[in-house]
ChimeraX commands (.cxc) that place a marker at each C-alpha (Angstrom):
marker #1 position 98.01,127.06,91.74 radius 0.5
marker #1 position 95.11,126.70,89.36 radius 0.5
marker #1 position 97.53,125.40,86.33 radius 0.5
marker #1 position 99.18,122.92,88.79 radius 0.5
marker #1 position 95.17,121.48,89.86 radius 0.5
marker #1 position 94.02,121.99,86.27 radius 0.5
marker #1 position 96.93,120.16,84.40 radius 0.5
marker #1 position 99.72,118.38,86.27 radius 0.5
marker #1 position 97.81,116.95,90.08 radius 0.5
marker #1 position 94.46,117.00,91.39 radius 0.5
marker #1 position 93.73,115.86,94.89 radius 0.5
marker #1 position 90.92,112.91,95.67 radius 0.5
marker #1 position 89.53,111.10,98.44 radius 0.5
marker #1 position 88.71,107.15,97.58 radius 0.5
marker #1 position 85.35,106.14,98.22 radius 0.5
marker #1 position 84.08,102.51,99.16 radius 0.5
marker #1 position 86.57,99.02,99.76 radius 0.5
marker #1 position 87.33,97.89,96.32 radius 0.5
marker #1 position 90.80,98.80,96.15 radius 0.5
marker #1 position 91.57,97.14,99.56 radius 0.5
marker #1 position 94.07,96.53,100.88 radius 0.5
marker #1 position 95.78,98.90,98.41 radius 0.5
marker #1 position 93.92,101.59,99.31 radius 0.5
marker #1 position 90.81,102.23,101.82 radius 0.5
marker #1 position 88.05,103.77,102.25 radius 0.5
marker #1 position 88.70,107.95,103.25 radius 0.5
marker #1 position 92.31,108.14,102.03 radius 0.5
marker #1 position 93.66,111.06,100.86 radius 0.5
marker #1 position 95.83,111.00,97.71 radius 0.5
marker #1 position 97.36,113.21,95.14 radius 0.5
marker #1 position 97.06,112.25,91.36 radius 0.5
marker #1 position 99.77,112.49,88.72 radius 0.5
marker #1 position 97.32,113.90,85.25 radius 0.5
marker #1 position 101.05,114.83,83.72 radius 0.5
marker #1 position 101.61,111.75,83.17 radius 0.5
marker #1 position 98.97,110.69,80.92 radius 0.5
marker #1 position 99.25,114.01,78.71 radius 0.5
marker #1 position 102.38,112.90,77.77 radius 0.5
marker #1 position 102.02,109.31,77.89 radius 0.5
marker #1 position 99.82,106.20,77.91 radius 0.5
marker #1 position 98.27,103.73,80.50 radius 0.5
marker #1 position 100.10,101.10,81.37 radius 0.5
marker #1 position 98.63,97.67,82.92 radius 0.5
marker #1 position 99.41,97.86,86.49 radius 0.5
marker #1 position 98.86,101.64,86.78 radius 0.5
marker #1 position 96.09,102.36,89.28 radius 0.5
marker #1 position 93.86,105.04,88.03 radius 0.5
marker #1 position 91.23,107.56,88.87 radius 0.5
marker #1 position 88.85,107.71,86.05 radius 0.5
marker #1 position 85.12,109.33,84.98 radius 0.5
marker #1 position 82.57,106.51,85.09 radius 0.5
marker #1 position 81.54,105.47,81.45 radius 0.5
marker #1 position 77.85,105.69,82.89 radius 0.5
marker #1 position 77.72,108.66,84.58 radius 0.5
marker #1 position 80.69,111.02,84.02 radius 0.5
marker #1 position 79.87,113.27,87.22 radius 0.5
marker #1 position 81.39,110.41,89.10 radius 0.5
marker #1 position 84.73,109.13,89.43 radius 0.5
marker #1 position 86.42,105.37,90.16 radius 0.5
marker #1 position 89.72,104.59,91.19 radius 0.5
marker #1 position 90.77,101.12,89.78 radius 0.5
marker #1 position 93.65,99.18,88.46 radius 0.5
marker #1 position 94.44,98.55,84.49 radius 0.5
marker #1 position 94.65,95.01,83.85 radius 0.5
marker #1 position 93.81,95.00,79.58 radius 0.5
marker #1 position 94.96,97.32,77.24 radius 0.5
marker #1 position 93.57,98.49,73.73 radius 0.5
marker #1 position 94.02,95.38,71.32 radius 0.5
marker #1 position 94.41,93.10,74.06 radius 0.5
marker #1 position 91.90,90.27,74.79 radius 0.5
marker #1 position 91.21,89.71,78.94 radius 0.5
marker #1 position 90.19,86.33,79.79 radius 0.5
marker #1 position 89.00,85.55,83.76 radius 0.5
marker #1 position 88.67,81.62,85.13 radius 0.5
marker #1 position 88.61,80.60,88.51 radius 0.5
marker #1 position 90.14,84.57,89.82 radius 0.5
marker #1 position 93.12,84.05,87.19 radius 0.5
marker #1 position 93.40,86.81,84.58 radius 0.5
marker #1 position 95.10,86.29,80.96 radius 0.5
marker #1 position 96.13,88.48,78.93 radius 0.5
marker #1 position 95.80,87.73,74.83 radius 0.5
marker #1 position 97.51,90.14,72.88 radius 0.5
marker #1 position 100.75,90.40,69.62 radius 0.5
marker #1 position 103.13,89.22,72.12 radius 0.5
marker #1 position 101.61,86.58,73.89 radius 0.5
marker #1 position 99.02,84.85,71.55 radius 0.5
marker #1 position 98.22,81.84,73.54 radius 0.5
marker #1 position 98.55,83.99,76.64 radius 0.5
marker #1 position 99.75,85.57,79.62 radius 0.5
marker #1 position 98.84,84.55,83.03 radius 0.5
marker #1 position 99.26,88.23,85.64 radius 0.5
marker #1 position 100.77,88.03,88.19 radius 0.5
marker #1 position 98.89,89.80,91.15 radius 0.5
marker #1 position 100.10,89.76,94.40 radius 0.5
marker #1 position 98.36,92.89,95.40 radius 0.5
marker #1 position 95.07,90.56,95.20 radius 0.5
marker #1 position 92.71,90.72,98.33 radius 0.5
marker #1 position 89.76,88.11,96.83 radius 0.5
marker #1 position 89.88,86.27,93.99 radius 0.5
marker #1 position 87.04,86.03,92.11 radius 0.5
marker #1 position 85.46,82.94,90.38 radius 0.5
marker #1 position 84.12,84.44,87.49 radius 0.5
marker #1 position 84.58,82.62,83.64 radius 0.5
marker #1 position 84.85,85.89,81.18 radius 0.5
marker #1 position 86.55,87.07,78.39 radius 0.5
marker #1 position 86.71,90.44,76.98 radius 0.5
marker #1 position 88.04,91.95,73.89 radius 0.5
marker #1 position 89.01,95.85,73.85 radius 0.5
marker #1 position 88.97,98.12,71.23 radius 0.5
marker #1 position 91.44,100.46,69.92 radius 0.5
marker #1 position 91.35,103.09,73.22 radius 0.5
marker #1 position 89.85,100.85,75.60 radius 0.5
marker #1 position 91.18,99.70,78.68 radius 0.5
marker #1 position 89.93,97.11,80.88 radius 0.5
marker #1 position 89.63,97.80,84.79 radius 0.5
marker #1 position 89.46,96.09,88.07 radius 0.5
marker #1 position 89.40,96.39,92.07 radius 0.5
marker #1 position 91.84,95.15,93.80 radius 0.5
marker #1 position 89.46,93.70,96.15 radius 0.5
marker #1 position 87.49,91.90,93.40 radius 0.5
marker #1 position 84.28,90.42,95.51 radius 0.5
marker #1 position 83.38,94.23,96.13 radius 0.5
marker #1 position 84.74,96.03,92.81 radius 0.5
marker #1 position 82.23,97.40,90.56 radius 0.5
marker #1 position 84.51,97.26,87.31 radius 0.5
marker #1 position 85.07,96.11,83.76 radius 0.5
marker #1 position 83.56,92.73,84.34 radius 0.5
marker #1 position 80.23,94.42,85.22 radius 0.5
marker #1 position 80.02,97.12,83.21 radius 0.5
marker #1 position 82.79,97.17,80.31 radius 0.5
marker #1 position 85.94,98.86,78.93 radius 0.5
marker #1 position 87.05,102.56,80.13 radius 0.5
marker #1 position 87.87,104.70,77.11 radius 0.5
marker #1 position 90.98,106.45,77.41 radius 0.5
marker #1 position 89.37,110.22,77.39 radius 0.5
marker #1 position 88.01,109.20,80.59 radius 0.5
marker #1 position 91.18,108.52,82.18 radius 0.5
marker #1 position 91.81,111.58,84.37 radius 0.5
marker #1 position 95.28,110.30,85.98 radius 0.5
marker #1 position 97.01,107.65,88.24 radius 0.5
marker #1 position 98.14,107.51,91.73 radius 0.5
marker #1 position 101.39,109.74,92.62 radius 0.5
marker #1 position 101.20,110.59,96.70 radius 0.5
marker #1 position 98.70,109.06,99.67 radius 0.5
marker #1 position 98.52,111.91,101.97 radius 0.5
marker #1 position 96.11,110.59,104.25 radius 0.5
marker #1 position 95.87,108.36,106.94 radius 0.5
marker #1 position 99.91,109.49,108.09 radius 0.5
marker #1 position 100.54,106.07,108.91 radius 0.5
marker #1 position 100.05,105.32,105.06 radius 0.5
marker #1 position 101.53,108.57,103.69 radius 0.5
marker #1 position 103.96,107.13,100.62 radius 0.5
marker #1 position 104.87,107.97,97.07 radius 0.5
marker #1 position 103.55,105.85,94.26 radius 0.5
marker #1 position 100.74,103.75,96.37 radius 0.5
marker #1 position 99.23,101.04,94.23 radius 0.5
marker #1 position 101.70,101.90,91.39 radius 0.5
marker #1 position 103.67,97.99,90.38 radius 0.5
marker #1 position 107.56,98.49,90.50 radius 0.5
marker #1 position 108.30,97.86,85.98 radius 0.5
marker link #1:1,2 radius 0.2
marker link #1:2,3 radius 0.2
marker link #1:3,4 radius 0.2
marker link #1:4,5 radius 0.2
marker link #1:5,6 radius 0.2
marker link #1:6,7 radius 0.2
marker link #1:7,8 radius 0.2
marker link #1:8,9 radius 0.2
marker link #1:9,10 radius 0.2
marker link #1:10,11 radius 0.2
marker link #1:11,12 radius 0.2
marker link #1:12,13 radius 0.2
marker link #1:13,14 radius 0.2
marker link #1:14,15 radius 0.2
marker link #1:15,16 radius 0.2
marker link #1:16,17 radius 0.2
marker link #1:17,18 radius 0.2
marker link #1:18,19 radius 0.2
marker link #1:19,20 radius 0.2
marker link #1:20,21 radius 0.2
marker link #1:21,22 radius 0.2
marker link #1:22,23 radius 0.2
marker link #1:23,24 radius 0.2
marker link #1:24,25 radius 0.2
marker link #1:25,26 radius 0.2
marker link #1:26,27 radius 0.2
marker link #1:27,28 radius 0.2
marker link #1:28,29 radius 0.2
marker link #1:29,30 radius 0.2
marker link #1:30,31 radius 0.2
marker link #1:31,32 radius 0.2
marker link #1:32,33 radius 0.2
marker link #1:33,34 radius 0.2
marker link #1:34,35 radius 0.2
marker link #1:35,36 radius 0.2
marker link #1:36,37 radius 0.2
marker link #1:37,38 radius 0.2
marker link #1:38,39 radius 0.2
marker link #1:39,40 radius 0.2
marker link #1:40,41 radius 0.2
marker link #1:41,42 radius 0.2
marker link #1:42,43 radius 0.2
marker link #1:43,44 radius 0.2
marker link #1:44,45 radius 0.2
marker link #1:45,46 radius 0.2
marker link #1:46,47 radius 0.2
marker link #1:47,48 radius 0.2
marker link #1:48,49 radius 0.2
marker link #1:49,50 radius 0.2
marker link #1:50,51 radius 0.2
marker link #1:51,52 radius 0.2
marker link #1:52,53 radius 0.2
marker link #1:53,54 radius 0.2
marker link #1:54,55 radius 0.2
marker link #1:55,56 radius 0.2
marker link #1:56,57 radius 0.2
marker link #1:57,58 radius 0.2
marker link #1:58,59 radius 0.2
marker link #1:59,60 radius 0.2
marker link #1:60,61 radius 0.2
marker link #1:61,62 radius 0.2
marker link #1:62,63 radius 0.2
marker link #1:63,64 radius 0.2
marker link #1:64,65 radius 0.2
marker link #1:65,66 radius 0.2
marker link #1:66,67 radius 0.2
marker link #1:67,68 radius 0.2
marker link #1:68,69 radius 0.2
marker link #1:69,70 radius 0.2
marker link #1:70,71 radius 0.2
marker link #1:71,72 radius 0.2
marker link #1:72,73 radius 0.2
marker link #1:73,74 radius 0.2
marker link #1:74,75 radius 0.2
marker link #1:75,76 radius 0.2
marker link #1:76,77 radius 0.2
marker link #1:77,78 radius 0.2
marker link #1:78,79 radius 0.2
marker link #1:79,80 radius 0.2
marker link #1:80,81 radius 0.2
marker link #1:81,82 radius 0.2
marker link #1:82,83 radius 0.2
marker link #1:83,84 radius 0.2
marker link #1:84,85 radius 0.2
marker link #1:85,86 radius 0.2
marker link #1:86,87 radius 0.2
marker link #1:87,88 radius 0.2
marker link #1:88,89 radius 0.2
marker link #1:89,90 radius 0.2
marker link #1:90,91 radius 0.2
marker link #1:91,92 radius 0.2
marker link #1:92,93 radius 0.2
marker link #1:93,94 radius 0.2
marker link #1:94,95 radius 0.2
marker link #1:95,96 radius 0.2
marker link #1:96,97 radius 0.2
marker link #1:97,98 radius 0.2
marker link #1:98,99 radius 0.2
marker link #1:99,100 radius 0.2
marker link #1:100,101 radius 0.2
marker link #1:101,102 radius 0.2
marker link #1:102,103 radius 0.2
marker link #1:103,104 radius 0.2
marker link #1:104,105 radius 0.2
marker link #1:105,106 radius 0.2
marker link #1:106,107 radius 0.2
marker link #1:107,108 radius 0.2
marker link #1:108,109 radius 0.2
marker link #1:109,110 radius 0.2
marker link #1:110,111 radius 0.2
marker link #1:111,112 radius 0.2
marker link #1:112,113 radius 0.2
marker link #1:113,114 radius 0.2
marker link #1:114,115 radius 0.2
marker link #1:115,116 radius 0.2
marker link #1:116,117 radius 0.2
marker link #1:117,118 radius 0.2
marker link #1:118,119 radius 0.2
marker link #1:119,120 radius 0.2
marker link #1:120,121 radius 0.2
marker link #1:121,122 radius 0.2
marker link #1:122,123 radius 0.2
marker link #1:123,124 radius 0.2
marker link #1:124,125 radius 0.2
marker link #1:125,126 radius 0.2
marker link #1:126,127 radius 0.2
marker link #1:127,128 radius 0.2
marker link #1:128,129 radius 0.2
marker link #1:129,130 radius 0.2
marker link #1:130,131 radius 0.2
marker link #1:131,132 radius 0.2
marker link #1:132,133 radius 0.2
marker link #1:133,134 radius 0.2
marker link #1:134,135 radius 0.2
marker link #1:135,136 radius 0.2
marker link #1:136,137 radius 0.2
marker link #1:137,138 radius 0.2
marker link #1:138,139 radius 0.2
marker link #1:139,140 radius 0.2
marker link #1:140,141 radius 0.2
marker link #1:141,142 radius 0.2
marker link #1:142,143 radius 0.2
marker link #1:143,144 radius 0.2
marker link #1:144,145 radius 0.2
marker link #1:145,146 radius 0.2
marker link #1:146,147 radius 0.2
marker link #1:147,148 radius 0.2
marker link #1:148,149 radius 0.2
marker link #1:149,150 radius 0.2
marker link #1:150,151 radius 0.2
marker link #1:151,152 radius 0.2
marker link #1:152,153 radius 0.2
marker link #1:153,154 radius 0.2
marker link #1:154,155 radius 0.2
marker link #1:155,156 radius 0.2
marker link #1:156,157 radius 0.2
marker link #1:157,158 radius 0.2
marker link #1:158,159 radius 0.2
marker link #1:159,160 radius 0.2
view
């Protein structure tokens, strides 16, 4: 048991509204920290990471930027500047509860990923308070347990 908790899943309980309507306030899930021993982030992924200014606490947000990558944010639309797409890729976000207004770019570093609540007028995230470095990442959503009537397997997690 201690192995499986330690290394492969690790059960939380999200805290606050910024991932609404993806996930709410009290619900039990199950993490996948597998994953990301063996792999990388991906954009879409929604993780469960240490806060970069306090590590005793934890976040549960969705990757929008990846390391390399520059984020730009006008009028609640979100572009993504990177190799592939130099003048830019608009995301498509239909998990979205509140777009925001904001007018930012960001540039990450090598390891850096850029975060964000789904329910952006009440997600304390990347625009606020910068890029989550990848040792921080602790693992991404695999089950919901709790409330039953949302029990499902890969909440949050984009189809690729």
């Amino acid at each position: 048991v201690i192995p499986v908790r330690t290394w492969i899943a690790q059960p939380f309980i999200v805290s606050g509204s910024s991932m609404s309507p993806t996930f709410e306030n009290s619900e039990y899930i199950i993490l996948d920290e597998l994953s990301y021993r063996l792999g990388e982030p991906k954009r879409g992924d929604v993780v469960v990471f240490k806060y970069p200014n306090d590590t005793t606490k934890f976040f549960i947000k969705r990757i929008i930027g990846l390391p390399g990558e520059t984020v730009s944010i006008k009028d609640g639309v979100v572009t993504i500047i990177n190799k592939e797409n130099p003048k830019g890729l608009v995301l498509a976000e239909p998990y979205i509860k509140n777009k925001s207004r904001d007018a930012k770019k960001f540039s990450l570093q090598d390891n850096e990923y850029f975060v964000m609540g789904d329910n952006r007028g009440a997600s304390s995230d990347s625009r606020i308070w910068g890029a989550v470095p990848r040792d921080l990442m602790v693992g991404k959503t695999f089950l919901r347990l709790y409330p039953l009537n949302r029990i499902s397997i890969l909440p949050g997690q984009l189809k690729q």
